[in-house]
GUMAR-705138 format. One record per residue (C-alpha): residue in three letters; y negated, x negated, z negated. Coordinates in steps of 0.05 Angstrom, whole numbers, plus 5000, padded with zeros to 4 digits. Each point is the difference from the previous one (the first is absolute). Layout:
<nodes>
ALAYXZ;...
</nodes>
This chain:
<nodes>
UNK189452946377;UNK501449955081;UNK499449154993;UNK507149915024;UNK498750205066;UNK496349285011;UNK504649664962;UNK501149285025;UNK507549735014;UNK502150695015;UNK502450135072;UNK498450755009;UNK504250335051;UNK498650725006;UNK493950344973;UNK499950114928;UNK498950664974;UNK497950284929;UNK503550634980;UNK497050444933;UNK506250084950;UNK499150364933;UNK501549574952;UNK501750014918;UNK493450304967;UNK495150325030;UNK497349665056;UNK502349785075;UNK501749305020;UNK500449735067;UNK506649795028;UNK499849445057;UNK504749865052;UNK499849475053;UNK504649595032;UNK501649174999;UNK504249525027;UNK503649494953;UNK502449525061;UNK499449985078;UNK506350335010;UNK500050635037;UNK502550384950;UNK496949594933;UNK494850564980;UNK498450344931;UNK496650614992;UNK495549974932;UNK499450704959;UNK494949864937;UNK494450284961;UNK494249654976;UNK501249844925;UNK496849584942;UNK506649864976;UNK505749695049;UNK505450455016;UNK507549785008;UNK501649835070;UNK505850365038;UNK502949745056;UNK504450545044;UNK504849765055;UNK503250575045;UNK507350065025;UNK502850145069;UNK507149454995;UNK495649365013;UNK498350195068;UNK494750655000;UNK496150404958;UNK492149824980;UNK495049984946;UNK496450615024;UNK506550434986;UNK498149834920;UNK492850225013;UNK500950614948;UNK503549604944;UNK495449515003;UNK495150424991;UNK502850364934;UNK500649364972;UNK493449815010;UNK497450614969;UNK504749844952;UNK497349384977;UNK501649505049;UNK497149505054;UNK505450195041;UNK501549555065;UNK505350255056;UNK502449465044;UNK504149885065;UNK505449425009;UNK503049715061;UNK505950505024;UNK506749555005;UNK498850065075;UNK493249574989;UNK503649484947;UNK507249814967;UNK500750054929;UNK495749714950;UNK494450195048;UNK498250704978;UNK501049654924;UNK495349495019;UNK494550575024;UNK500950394937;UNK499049404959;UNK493349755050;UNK497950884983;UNK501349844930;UNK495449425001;UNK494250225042;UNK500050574952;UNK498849584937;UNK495149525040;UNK495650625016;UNK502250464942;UNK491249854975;UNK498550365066;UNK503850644981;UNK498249954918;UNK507949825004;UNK502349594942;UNK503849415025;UNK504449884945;UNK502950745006;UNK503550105069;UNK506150455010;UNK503850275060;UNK503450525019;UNK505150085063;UNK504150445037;UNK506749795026;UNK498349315038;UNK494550064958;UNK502850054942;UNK505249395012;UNK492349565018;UNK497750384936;UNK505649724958;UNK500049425030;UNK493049854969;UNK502850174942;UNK504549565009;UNK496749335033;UNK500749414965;UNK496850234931;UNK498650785018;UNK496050134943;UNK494749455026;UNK499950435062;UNK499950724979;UNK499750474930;UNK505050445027;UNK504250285066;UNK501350665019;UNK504250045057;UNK503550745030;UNK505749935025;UNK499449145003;UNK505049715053;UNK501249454951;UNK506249775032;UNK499749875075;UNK506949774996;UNK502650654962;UNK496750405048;UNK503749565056;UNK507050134957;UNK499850794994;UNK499250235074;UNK505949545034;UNK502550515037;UNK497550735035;UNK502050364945;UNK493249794972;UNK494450454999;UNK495249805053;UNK493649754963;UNK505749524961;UNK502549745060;UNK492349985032;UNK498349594928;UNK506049595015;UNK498149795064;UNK492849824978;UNK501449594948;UNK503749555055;UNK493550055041;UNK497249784938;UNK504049464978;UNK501749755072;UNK507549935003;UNK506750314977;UNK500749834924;UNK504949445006;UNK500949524938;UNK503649475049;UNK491950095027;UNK496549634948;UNK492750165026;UNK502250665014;UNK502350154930;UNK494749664969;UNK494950495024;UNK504850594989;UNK501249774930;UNK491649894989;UNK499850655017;UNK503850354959;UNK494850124934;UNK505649874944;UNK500649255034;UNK492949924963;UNK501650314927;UNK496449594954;UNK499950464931;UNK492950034963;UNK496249565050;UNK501250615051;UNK494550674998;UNK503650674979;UNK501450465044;UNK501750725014;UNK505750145052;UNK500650735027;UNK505650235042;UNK502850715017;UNK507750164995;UNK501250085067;UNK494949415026;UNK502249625060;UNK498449434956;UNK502950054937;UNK499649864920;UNK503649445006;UNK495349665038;UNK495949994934;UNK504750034952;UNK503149335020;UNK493149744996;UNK498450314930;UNK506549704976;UNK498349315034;UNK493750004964;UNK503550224930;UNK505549515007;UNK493849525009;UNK496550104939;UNK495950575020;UNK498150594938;UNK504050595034;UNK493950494990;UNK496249545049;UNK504150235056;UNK500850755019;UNK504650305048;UNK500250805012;UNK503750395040;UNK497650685018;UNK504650605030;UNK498550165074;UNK501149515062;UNK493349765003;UNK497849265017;UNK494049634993;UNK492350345002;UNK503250674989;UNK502949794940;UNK492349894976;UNK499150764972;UNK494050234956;UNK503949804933;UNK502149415015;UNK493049775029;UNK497550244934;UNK504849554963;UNK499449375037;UNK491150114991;UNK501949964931;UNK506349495006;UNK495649585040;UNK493249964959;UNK506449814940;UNK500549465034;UNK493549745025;UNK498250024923;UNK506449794976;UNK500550564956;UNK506550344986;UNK502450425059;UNK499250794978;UNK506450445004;UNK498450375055;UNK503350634965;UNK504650254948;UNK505849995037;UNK504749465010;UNK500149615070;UNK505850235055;UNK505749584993;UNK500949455058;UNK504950175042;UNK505149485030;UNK500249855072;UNK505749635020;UNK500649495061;UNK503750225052;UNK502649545058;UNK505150385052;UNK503949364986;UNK500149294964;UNK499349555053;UNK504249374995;UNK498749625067;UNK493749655016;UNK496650225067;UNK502949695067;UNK495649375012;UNK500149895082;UNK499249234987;UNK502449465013;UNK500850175078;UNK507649595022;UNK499849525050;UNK503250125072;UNK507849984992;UNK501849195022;UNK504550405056;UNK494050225030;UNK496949375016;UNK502649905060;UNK496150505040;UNK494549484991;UNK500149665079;UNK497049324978;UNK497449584941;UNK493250094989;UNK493949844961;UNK495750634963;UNK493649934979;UNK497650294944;UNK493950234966;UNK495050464962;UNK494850425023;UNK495550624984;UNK498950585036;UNK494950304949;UNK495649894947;UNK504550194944;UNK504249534965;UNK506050435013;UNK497650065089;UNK504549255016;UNK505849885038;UNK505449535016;UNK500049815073;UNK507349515027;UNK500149895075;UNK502049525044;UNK494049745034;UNK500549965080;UNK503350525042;UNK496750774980;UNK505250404969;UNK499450674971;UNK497250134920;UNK504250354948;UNK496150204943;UNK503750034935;UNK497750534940;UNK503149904931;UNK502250454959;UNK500250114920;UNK497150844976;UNK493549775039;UNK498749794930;UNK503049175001;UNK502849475050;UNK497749525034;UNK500249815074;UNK503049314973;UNK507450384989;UNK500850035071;UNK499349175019;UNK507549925014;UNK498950705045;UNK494249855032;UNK502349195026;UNK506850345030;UNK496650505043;UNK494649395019;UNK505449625020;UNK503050525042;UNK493850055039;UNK494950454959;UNK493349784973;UNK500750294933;UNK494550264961;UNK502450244926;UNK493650334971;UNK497250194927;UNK496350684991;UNK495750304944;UNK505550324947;UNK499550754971;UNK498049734941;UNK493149645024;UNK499650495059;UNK503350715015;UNK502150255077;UNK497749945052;UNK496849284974;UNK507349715025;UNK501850305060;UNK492349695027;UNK501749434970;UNK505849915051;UNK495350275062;UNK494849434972;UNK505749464995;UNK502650205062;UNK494149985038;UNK498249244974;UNK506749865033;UNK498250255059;UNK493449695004;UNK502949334979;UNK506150045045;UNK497949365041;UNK499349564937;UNK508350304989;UNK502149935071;UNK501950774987;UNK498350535046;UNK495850504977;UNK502750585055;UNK507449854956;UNK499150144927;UNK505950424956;UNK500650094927;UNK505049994957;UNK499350354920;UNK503350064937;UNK500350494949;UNK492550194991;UNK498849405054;UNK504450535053;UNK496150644982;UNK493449535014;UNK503849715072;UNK501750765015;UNK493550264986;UNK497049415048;UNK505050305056;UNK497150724988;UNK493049864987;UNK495850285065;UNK503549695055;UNK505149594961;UNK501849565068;UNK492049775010;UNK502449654927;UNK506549755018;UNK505750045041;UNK505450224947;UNK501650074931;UNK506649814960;UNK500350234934;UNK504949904935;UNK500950624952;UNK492450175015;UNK497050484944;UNK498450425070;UNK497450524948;UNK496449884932;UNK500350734989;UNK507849974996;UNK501449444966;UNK493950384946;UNK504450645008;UNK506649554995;UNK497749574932;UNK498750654960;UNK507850305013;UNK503550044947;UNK503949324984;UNK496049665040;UNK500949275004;UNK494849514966;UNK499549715076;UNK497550775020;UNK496150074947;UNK496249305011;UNK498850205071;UNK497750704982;UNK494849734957;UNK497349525058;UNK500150535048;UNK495950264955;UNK495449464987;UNK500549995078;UNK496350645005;UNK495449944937;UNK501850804979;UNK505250414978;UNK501950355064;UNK498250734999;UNK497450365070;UNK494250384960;UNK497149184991;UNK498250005079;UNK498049235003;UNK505449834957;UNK505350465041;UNK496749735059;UNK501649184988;UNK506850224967;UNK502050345073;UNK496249385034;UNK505549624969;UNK505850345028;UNK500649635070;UNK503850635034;UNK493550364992;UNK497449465053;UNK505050125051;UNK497650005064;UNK502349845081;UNK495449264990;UNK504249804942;UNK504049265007;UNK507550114993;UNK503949834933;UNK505549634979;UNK501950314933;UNK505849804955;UNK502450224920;UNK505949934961;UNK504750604982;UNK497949944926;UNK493049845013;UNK495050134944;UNK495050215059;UNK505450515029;UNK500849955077;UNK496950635014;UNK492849704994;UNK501249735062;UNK504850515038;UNK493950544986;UNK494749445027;UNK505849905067;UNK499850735005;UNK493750095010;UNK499249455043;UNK505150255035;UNK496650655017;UNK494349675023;UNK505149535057;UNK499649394962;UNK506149494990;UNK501849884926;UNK506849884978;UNK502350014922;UNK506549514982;UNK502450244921;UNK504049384980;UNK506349954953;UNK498349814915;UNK494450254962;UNK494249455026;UNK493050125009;UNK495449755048;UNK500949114996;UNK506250134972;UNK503150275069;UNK498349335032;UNK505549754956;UNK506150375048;UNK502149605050;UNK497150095063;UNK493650434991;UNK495149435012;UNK503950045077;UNK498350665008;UNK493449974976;UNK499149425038;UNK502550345067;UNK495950654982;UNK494249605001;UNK502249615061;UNK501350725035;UNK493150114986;UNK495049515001;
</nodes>
């Protein structure tokens, strides 16, 4: 029959095609293939594999790998295939990459797959009420995670998943340092990408959606489908990513022959772990399960032996990350550089159409003074323009219309959403100067932390001085790729570590130069690479035991250097970073007569 070609509720993507298969006895069958799409999203599609059959086959659902952030249903064209001639109405489907979506989104398209699947299985003589799936790597953590979801056996018979990343947060624990194997470090970073932030219990968002997901979190004993759990011995992601989940399961009520985990020799991961033998065993594993009949030894011999994994961390870490917040008021000493009592005004605008695109504005209405344009800091990742109130009315009373300014965060948006943020903000300013009394010709900056790598990159960005007139910076993050390099050292502090992971989140990718976009916006972050003769001149300052070492910013002053443009570094006394050096006495002077000098 060729009636599912006009099928109604089917949104056909690509044209279908009918391939001739030999089948069991001794006649040919015609396999179809066509693709669908199970939601609008770019990258919601399904391709269907199926024959025509009296009798309604098992469903298969297949979700590739490629660490959350690559890899496509096409690349399972051939297994999906062999399953179909196997047996199965076998569907292959796409999820949003972490890039596209924070965790549970790529859940929440295998579950919407899942579904579509069982609303349409009469289209593909599918039998709704036996659906399993089978995943590689992040495929096989989404596979599980079916298995897993609320009630799993309600949503699948069974799981297969090769090589299943089950733990994000494992994976985030065994490659802390360069002494990690690449891909480990590479699945490190994209389960950050994933999850959206620096797993930090103190966080309790954060760790919520680390802790979702992590597979075991979801254990629930018989109510969850079997599964079968293949790893090699030398996989970058290893048994004990599902032997802590078999165990969960156990400890949960679960019969212990419902939950397989085999370890093969080699250093394979993922689809090549899917050799002829084992796809034979899971066709007949699988069809067990669809008819709930009792699995079949797949041979004689007994099952390898799992083989431990331990944790590894290059160090326990026993101090929370540095928080740059609450910013300290101007010393009481410093008060009198004010020349007369007056009155700010104060309010709340926004430069964009995003929630995050507002700013503080505190200016003494009448005579036109110059703007200062305050960035916070806080990993790009948290903070709020709010810490810098005290900040922003001292420098308004010592004749600056002060504008402290939100941006989009890493987490909703990576780089370069926040460095155009600040162009956007400060060309409002500009365009509102009247309304301020400020003067649009006279506008400097002044960052912190993450807030001073987005101030420098303003300075360097074309002709920095068409932006503004100068830029004073505290402990800037002048390179993302540094503090990256710096947070996987050995012994690395939890404060290097956090800003690792946002640098990373920053960028969106694991930085490797053979990734040419992703190398690209990782160098687009560095603000030496900007450094030209146009660029506004700098006002840089760190502390001696800075957790963003001085020499972010005596690289950036060295190259402006060599281009003939003014920037000076000051490295204070103590161990303070970034609002914490407006605590010495006076630094709010000298920043004040920098920007005097230059506006």
């Amino acid at each position: 029959m060729r009636r599912w070609l006009t099928r109604p509720g089917l949104v056909l993507l690509a044209a279908a095609t009918a391939v001739a298969a030999v089948t069991s006895g001794s006649h040919a069958a015609t396999r179809h293939e066509a693709a669908y799409t199970y939601g609008s999203a770019t990258r919601q599609g399904i391709d269907a594999y199926w024959y025509d059959s009296d009798t309604p086959r098992p469903a298969l659902l297949i979700l590739h790998g490629g660490y959350f952030n690559s890899g496509s249903k096409t690349d399972w064209a051939s297994t999906a295939r062999y399953f179909a001639d196997h047996g199965f109405a076998v569907f292959s489907a796409d999820y949003r990459y972490n890039t596209d979506v924070a965790w549970p989104g790529p859940r929440d398209d295998a579950l919407a797959a899942l579904t579509w699947i069982k609303t349409h299985a009469d289209d593909f003589d599918a039998d709704p009420a036996h659906v399993a799936v089978l995943g590689s790597q992040a495929g096989g953590q989404l596979a599980t995670s079916l298995a897993t979801y609320g009630a799993g056996r309600d949503q699948v018979d069974a799981a297969v998943g090769l090589s299943p990343i089950n733990s994000p947060y494992r994976a985030w624990t065994q490659a802390p340092t360069t002494s990690a194997t690449a891909t480990r470090r590479k699945i490190r970073d994209e389960t950050v990408i994933l999850n959206r932030c620096y797993p930090d219990k103190a966080d309790t968002t954060c760790w919520a959606r680390w802790n979702d997901s992590v597979v075991k979190t979801h254990a629930s004993g018989a109510d969850d489908a079997p599964m079968y759990l293949t790893h090699s011995t030398g996989d970058p992601i290893p048994a004990a990513h599902s032997t802590d989940l078999r165990d969960a399961e156990i400890a949960k009520g679960a019969n212990p022959t419902d939950i397989t985990v085999n370890v093969t020799s080699g250093s394979s991961s993922g689809g090549p772990l899917l050799t002829t033998t084992l796809k034979n065993a899971l066709v007949i594993w699988l069809k067990a399960r669809a008819h709930f009949t009792p699995p079949v030894q797949d041979d004689g011999n007994p099952p390898p032996q799992d083989i431990p994994t331990p944790r590894t961390t290059a160090h326990p870490i026993t101090t929370a990350p540095y928080e740059d917040d609450p910013v300290p008021p101007p010393p009481a000493d410093e008060n009198t550089l004010r020349s007369a009592v007056v009155t700010v005004t104060t309010g709340t605008y926004s430069y964009g159409t995003d929630p995050k695109q507002q700013l503080d504005a505190y200016y003494v209405p009448g005579k036109k003074q110059p703007a200062l344009v305050i960035i916070h800091g806080g990993y790009w990742y948290e903070d709020d323009k709010s810490s810098w109130v005290a900040t922003s009315q001292w420098y308004a009373e010592r004749g600056y219309a002060v504008f402290s300014i939100n941006y989009r965060l890493n987490a909703q948006s990576g780089w370069t959403a926040q460095r155009t943020d600040a162009l956007n903000a400060i060309a409002w300013i500009k365009a509102h100067a009247t309304q301020f009394s400020s003067d649009p010709n006279r506008v400097l900056l002044l960052g912190s932390s993450a807030g001073g790598q987005i101030a420098t990159a303003v300075g360097t960005y074309g002709t920095g001085t068409k932006y503004v007139k100068g830029v004073v910076a505290l402990s800037p993050v002048a390179s993302p790729y540094r503090a990256y390099g710096d947070g996987q050292k050995s012994r690395a502090s939890a404060s290097k570590q956090k800003l690792r992971d946002n640098s990373t989140l920053l960028a969106r990718c694991y930085p490797t130069k053979t990734d040419t976009t992703c190398w690209n916006r990782w160098s687009d972050a560095v603000v030496k690479n900007h450094a030209s003769t146009a660029d506004a001149p700098m006002y840089l300052l760190h502390s001696q035991g800075d957790f963003v070492p001085s020499t972010h910013s005596s690289d950036l002053c060295t190259a402006m250097k060599a281009k003939n443009v003014s920037c000076t570094l000051t490295v204070v006394t103590g161990s303070g970073h970034a609002s914490a050096i407006l605590k010495i006495d006076g630094i709010h002077t000298k920043i004040l007569n920098w920007l005097q000098a230059h506006d």
